[in-house]
C-alpha positions as CSV (number, residue, x, y, z in Angstrom):
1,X,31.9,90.3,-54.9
2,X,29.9,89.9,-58.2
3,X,28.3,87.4,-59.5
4,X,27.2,86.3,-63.2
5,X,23.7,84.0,-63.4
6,X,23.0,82.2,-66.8
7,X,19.4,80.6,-67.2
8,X,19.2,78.1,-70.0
9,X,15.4,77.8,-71.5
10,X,14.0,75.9,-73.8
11,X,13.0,79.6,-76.2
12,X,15.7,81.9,-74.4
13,X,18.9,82.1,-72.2
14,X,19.4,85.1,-69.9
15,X,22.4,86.6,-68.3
16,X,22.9,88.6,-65.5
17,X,25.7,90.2,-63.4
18,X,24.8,91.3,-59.5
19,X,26.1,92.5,-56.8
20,X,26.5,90.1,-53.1
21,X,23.1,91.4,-52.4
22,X,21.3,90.9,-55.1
23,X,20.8,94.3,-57.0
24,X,20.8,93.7,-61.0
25,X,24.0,95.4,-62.0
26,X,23.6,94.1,-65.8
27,X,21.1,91.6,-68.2
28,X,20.8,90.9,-71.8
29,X,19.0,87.6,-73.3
30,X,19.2,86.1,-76.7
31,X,17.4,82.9,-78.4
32,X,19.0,79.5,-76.8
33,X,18.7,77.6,-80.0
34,X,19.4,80.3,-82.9
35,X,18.8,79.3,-86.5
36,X,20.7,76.1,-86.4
37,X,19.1,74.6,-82.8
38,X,22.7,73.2,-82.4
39,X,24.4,72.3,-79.3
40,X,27.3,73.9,-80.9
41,X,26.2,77.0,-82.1
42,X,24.9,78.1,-79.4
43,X,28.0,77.4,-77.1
44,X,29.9,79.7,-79.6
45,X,27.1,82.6,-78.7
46,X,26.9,81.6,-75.1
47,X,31.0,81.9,-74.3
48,X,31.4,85.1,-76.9
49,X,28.8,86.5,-74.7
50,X,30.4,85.5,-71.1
51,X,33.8,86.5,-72.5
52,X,32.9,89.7,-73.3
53,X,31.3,90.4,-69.8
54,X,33.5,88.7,-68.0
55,X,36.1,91.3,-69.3
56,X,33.7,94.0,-67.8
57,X,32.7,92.9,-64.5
58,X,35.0,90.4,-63.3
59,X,32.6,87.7,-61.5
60,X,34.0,85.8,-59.2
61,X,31.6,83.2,-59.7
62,X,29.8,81.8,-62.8
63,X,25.8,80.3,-61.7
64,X,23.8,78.4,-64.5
65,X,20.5,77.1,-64.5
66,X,19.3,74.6,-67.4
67,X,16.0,73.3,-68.0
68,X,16.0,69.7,-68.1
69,X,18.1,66.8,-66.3
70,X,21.1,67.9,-65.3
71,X,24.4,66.4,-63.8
72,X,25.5,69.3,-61.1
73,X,29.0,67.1,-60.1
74,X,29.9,66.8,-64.2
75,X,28.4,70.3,-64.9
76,X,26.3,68.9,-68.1
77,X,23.0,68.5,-68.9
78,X,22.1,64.5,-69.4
79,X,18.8,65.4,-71.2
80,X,16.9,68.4,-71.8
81,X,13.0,67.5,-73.7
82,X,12.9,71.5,-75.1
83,X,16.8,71.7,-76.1
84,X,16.5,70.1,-79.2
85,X,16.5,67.0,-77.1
86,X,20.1,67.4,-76.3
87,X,22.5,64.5,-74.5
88,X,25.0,65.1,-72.0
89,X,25.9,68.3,-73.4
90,X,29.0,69.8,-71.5
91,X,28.2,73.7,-69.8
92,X,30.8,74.2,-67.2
93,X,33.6,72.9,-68.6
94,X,34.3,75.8,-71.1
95,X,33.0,78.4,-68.8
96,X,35.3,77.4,-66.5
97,X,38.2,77.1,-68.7
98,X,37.2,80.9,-70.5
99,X,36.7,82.6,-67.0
100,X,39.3,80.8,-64.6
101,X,36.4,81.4,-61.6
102,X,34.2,78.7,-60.2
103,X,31.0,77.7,-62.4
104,X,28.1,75.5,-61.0
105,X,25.7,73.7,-62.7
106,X,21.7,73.2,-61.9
107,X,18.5,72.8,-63.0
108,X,16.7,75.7,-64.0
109,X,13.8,74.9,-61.4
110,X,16.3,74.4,-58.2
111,X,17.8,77.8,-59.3
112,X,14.5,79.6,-59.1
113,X,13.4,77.4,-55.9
114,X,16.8,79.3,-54.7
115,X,16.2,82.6,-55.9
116,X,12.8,82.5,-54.3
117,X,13.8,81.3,-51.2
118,X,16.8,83.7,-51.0
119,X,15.2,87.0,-52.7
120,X,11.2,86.9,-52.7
121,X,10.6,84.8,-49.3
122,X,13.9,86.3,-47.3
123,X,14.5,82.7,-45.6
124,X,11.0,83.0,-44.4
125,X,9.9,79.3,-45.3
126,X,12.6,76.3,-44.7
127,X,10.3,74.1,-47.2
128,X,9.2,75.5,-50.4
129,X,8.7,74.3,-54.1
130,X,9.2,76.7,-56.4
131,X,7.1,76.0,-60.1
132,X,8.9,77.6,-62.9
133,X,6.1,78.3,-65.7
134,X,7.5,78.4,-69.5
135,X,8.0,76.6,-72.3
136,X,8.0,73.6,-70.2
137,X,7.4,73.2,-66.4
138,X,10.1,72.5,-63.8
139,X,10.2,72.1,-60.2
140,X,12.6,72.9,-57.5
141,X,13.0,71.8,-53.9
142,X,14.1,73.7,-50.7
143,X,13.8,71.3,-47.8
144,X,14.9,72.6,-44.6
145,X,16.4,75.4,-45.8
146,X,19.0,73.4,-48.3
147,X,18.6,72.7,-51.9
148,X,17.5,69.0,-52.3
149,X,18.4,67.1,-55.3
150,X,18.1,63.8,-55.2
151,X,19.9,60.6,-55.5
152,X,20.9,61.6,-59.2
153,X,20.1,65.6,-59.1
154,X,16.9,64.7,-60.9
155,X,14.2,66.0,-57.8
156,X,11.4,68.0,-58.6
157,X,11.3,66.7,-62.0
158,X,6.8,67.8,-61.7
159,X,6.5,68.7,-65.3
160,X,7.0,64.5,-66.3
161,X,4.5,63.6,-63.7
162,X,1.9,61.7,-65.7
163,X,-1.6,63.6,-65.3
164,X,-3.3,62.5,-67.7
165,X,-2.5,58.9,-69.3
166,X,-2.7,58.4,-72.8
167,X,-2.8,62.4,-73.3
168,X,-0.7,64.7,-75.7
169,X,2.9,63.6,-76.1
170,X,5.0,65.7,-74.0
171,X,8.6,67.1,-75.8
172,X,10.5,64.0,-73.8
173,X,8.3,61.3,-75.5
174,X,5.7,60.1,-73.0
175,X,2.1,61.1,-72.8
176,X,0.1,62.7,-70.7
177,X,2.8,64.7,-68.6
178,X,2.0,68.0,-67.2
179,X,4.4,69.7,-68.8
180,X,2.5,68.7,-71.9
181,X,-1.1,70.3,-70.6
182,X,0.7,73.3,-68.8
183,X,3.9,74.4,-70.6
184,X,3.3,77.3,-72.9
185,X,3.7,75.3,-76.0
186,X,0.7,73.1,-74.9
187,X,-1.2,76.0,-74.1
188,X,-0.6,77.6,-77.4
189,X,-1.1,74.3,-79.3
190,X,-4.8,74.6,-77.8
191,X,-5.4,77.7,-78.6
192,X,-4.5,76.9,-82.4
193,X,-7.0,73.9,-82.1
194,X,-10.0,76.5,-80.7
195,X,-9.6,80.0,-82.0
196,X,-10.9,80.0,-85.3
197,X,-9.8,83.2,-87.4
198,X,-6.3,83.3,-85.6
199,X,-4.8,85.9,-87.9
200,X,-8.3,88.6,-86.7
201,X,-7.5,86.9,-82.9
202,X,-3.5,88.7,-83.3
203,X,-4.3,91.8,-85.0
204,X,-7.2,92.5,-82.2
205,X,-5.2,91.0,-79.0
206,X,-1.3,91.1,-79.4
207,X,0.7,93.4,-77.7
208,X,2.0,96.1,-79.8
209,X,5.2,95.6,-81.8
210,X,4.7,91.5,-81.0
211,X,2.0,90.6,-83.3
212,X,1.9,87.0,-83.0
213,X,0.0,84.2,-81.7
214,X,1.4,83.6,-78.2
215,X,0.6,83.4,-74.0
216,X,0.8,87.5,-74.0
217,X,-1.8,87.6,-77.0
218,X,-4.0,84.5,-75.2
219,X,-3.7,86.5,-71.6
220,X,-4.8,89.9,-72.9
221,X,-7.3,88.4,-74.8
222,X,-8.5,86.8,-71.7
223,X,-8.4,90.0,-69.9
224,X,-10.9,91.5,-72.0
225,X,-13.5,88.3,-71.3
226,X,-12.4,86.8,-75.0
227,X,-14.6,83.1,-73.7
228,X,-12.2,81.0,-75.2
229,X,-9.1,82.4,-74.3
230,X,-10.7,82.2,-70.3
231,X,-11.5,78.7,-70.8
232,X,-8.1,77.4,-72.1
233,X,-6.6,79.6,-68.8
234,X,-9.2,77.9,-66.7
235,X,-8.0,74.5,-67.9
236,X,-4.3,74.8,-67.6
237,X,-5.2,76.3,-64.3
238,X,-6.9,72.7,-63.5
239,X,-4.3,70.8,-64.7
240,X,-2.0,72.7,-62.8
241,X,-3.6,72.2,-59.3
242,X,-3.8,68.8,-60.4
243,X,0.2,68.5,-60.9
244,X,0.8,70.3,-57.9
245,X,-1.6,68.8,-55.4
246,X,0.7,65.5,-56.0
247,X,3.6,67.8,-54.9
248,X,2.0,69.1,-51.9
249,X,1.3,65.8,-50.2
250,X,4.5,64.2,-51.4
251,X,6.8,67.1,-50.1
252,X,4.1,69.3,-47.7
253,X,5.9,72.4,-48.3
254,X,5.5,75.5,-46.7
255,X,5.1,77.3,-49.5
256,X,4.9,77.1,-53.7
257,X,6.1,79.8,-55.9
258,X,5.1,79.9,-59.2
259,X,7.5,81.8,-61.8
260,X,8.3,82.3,-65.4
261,X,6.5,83.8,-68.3
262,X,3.3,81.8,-67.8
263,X,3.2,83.0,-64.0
264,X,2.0,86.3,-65.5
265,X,-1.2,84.8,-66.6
266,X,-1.8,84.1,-63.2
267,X,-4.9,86.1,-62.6
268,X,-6.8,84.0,-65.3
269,X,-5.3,80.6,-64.0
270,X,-5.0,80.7,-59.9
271,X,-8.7,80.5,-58.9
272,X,-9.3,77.4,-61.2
273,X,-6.1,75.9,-59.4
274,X,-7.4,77.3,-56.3
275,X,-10.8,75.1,-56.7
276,X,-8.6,71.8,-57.4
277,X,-6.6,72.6,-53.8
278,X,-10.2,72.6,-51.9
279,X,-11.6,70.0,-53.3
280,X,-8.3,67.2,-51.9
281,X,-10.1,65.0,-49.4
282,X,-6.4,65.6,-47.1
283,X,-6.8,69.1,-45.9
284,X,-3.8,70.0,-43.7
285,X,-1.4,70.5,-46.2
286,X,-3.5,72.6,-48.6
287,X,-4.5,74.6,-45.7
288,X,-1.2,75.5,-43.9
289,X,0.8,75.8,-47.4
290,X,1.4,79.8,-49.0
291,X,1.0,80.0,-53.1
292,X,2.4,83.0,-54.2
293,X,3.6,84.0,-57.7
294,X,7.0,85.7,-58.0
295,X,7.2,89.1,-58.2
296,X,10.4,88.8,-60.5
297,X,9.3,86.3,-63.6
298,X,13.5,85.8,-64.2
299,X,14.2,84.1,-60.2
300,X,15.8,81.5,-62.2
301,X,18.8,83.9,-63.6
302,X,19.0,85.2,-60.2
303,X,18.8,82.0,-58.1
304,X,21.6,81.0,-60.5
305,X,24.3,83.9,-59.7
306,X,23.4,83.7,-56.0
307,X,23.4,80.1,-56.4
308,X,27.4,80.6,-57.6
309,X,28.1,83.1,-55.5
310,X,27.0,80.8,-52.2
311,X,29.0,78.2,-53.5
312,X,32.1,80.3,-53.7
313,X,31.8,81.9,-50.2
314,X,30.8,78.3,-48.9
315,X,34.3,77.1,-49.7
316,X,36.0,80.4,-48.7
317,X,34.6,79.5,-45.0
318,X,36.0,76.2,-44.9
319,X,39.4,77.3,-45.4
């Protein structure tokens, strides 16, 4: 059996066809929101897209994964902050109807909390909360060894936990969120309020061929002891621990796996977090729990096609 995984971001959606055991058999990515941001428009990319590698491969089950609140039993996302702030925007529905094989519907977080649990940790840990790091922050929840979501399929929603009151406006309206100290458009929005020549900042730090201001400039900057590119990683690496140290005594997970784009900059972020996880007055759960950062930065994509293909087999067995 193959399966085809679909990870909606808020800057790009990935697609990927594997095998039962998880070995990448085919990916290719392009911007979610285009050059009209629509809803619309990028449906018409997304099923031209699954059409055509439907035709190739032959899935037998569609996974997606969506940043923001989803509705998993509609298969539509209620709200998303970094879609263009789209409303119960239907995702299954033509999938299904343009493939005629099962597709699910989850948050992007509870797809990489899945891929994690399945791929990186091998069932190791039966509780873990996996941290997805990109242009916003999700969270998603395994809790003995099953996907939690909630009364509403809203669980893990971390990036909207208010961490600092009264700060920046976060992309869903409120203040303060983490999301809005820790995604990567926070982190770049303070890095345009402190680096002073930024146009001498991208020609000296980018990465060849993407010459722009961005977390890949910021991190090798960083790399090279650039003070003000450490110090905006050291405080996003606060805030972080911060965000997460709630988690970890609501939840006491085994373990917390960070993924994503941002997870890459972990080297200049961990130890600050690190310091925030020594100094909680509760010590047992900070002690026992394992922080590790994802050797694969696209779990999501993954957790998503295992995601569909568990599903499938799930139903096969009840038969």
């Amino acid at each position: 059996m193959k399966g085809l995984g679909i990870d909606i971001g808020g800057t790009n959606t990935k697609i990927v066809v594997i095998n039962g055991r998880g070995r990448l058999l085919h990916e290719e990515r392009f911007h979610t929101l285009g050059e009209s941001g629509g809803y619309g428009d990028f449906m018409n990319r997304l099923t031209g897209c699954v059409r055509r590698l439907n035709k190739i491969w032959r899935p037998g089950s569609v996974g997606i994964g969506a940043a923001g609140d989803v509705d998993p039993q509609k298969g539509l996302i209620r709200f998303s902050p970094n879609l263009e702030k789209w409303r119960y925007a239907p995702i299954t529905g033509p999938l299904n109807k343009l493939t005629g094989v099962p597709c699910t519907l989850e948050n992007d977080a509870n797809m990489a909390a899945w891929g994690a649990y399945e791929l990186e940790l091998k069932k190791k840990y039966a509780n873990v909360l996996a941290v997805t790091l990109g242009t916003g922050i999700g969270g998603g929840l395994i809790l003995d060894g099953r996907l939690y979501h909630g009364a509403t399929g809203s669980a893990g929603e971390i990036g909207h936990n208010k961490i600092k009151p009264g700060g920046e406006r976060c992309h869903c309206g409120a203040q303060g969120c983490l999301e809005a100290c820790c995604g990567s458009y926070a982190i770049m929005r303070d890095a345009r309020k402190a680096i002073k020549n930024a146009g001498a900042f991208v020609r000296k730090y980018a990465a060849p061929g993407r010459e722009r201001l961005n977390t890949i400039c910021l991190t090798r900057a960083a790399d090279r002891g650039h003070k003000t590119a450490l110090r905006i990683w050291r405080e996003m690496g606060e805030n972080l621990g911060r965000g997460l140290a709630d988690a970890i005594l609501l939840f006491n997970p085994d373990c917390v796996m960070l993924t994503g784009g941002v997870s890459r900059a972990s080297r200049h972020f961990l130890g600050p977090l690190k310091k925030v996880f020594a100094a909680q007055q509760i010590k047992t759960p900070f002690q026992k729990v394992r922080l590790r950062v994802a050797k694969n930065a696209d779990l999501g994509v993954f957790g998503a096609a295992l995601f569909g293909m568990e599903r499938v087999n799930n139903r096969q067995r009840r038969r």
